[in-house]
Backbone as CSV, one residue per row, in Angstrom:
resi,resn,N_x,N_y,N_z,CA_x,CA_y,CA_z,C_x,C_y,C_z
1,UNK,-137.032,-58.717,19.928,-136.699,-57.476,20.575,-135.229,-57.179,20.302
2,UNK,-135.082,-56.097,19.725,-133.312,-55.735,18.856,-133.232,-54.615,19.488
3,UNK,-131.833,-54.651,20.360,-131.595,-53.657,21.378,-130.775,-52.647,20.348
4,UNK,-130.841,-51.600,20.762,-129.936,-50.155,19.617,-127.964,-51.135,20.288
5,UNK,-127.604,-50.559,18.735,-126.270,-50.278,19.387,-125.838,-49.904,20.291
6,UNK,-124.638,-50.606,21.389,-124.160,-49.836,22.252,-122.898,-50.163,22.266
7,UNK,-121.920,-48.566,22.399,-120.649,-49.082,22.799,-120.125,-49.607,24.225
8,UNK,-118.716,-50.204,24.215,-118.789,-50.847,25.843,-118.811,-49.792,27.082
9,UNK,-117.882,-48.984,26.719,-118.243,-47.896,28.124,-119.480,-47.962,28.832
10,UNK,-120.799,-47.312,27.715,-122.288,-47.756,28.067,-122.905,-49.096,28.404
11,UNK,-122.214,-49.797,27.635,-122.853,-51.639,28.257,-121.502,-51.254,29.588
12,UNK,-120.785,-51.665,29.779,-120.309,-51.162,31.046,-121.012,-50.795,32.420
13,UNK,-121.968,-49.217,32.053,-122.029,-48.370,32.852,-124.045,-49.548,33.026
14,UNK,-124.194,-49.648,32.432,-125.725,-50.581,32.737,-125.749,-51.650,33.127
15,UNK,-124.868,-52.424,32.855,-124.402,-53.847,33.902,-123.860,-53.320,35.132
16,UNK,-123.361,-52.067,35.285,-123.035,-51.999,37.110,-124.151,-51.172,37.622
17,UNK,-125.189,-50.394,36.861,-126.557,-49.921,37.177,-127.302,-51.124,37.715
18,UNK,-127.556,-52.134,36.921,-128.103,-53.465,36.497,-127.614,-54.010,38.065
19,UNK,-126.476,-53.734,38.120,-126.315,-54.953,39.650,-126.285,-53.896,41.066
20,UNK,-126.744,-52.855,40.642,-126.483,-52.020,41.944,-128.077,-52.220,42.463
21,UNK,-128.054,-52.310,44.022,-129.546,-52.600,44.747,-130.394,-51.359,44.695
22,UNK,-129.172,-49.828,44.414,-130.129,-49.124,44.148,-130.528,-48.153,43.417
23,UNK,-130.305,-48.902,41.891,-130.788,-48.161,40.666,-131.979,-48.742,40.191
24,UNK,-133.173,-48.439,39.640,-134.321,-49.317,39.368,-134.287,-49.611,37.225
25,UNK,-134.752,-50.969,37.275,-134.995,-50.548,35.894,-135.541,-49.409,35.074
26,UNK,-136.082,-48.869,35.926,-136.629,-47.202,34.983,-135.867,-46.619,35.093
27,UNK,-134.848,-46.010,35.707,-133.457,-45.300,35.786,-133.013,-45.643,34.476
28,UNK,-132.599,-47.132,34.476,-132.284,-47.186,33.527,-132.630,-47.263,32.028
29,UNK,-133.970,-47.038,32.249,-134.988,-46.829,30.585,-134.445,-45.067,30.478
30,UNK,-134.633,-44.574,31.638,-134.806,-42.654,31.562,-133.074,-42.866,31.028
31,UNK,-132.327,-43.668,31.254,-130.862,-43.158,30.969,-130.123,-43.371,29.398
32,UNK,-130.921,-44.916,29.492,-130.155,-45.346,28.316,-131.397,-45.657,27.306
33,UNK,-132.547,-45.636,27.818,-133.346,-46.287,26.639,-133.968,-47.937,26.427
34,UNK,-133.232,-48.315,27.665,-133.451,-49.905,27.502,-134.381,-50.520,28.607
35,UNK,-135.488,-51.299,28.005,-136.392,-51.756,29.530,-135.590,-52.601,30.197
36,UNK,-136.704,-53.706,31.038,-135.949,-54.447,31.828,-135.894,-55.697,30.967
37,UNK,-136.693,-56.332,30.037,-136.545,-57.280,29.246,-134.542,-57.026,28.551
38,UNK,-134.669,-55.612,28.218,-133.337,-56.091,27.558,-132.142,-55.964,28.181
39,UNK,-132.251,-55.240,29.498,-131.167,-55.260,30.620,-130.885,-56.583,30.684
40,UNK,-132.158,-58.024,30.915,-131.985,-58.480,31.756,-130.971,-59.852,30.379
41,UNK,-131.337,-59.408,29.141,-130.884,-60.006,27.698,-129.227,-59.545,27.945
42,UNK,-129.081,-58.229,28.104,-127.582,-58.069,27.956,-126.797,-58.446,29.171
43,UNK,-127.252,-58.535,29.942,-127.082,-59.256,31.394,-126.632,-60.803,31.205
44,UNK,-127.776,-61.697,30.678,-127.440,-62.797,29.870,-126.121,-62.887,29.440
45,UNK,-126.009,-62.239,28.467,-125.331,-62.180,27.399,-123.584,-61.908,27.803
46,UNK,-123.748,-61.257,28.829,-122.021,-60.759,28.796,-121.414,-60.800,30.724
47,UNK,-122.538,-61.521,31.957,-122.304,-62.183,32.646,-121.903,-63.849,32.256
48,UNK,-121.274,-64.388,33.419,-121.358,-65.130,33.373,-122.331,-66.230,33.944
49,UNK,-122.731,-67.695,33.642,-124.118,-67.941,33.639,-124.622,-67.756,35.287
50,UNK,-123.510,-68.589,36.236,-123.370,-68.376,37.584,-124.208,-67.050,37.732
51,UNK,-123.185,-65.757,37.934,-123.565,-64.783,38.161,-124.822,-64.328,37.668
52,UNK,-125.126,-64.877,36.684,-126.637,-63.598,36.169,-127.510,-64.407,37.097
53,UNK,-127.280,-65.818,37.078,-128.606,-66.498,37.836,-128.611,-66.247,39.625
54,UNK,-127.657,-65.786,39.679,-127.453,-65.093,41.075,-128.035,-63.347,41.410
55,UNK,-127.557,-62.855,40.141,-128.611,-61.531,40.023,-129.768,-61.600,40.051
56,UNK,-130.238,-62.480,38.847,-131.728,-62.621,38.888,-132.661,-63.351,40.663
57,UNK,-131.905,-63.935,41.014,-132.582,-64.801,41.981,-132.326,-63.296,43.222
58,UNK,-131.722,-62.891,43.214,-131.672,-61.541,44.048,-132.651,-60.124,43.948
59,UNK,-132.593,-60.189,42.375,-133.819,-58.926,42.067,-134.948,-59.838,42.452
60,UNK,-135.398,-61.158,42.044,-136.723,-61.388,42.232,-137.495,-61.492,43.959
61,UNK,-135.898,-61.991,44.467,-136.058,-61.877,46.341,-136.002,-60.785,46.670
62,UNK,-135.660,-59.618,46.350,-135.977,-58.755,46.828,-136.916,-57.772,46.358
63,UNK,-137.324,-58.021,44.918,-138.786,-57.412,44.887,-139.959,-58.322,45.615
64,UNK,-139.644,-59.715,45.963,-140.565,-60.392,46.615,-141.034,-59.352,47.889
65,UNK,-139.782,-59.006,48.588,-140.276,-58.266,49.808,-140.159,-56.658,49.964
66,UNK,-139.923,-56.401,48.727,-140.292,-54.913,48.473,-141.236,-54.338,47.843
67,UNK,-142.369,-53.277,48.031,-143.225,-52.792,47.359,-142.454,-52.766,45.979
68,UNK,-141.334,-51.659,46.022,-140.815,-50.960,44.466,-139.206,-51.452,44.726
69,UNK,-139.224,-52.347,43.832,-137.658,-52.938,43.634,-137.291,-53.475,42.304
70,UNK,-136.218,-52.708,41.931,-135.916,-52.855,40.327,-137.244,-52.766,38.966
């Protein structure tokens, strides 16, 4: 899976989409084009390891107890 080019402003503006509780991954497909597989790749990629595994363990607890979350 080969994500399009992006400059940083835009990786920027999707890593603070990415960590906000209330933007959903489809926001961010309708905005930028990117699912959640590759949010969650560039997320990887340019957090640090701490932090992403702290994101992730947060989106998955709280879609645990939400119908529609991220």
């Amino acid at each position: 899976m080969t994500s399009p080019a992006i400059d940083a402003s835009t990786e920027s503006e999707i890593i603070e989409m990415a960590l906000s509780d209330h933007v959903s991954f489809e926001d961010i497909r309708a905005l930028h084009g990117l699912g959640p597989d590759e949010v969650k790749a560039l997320m990887r990629s340019r957090l640090k390891t701490g932090s992403y595994r702290a994101w992730r363990k947060r989106v998955r607890d709280f879609g645990d107890r939400r119908a529609i979350y991220k």
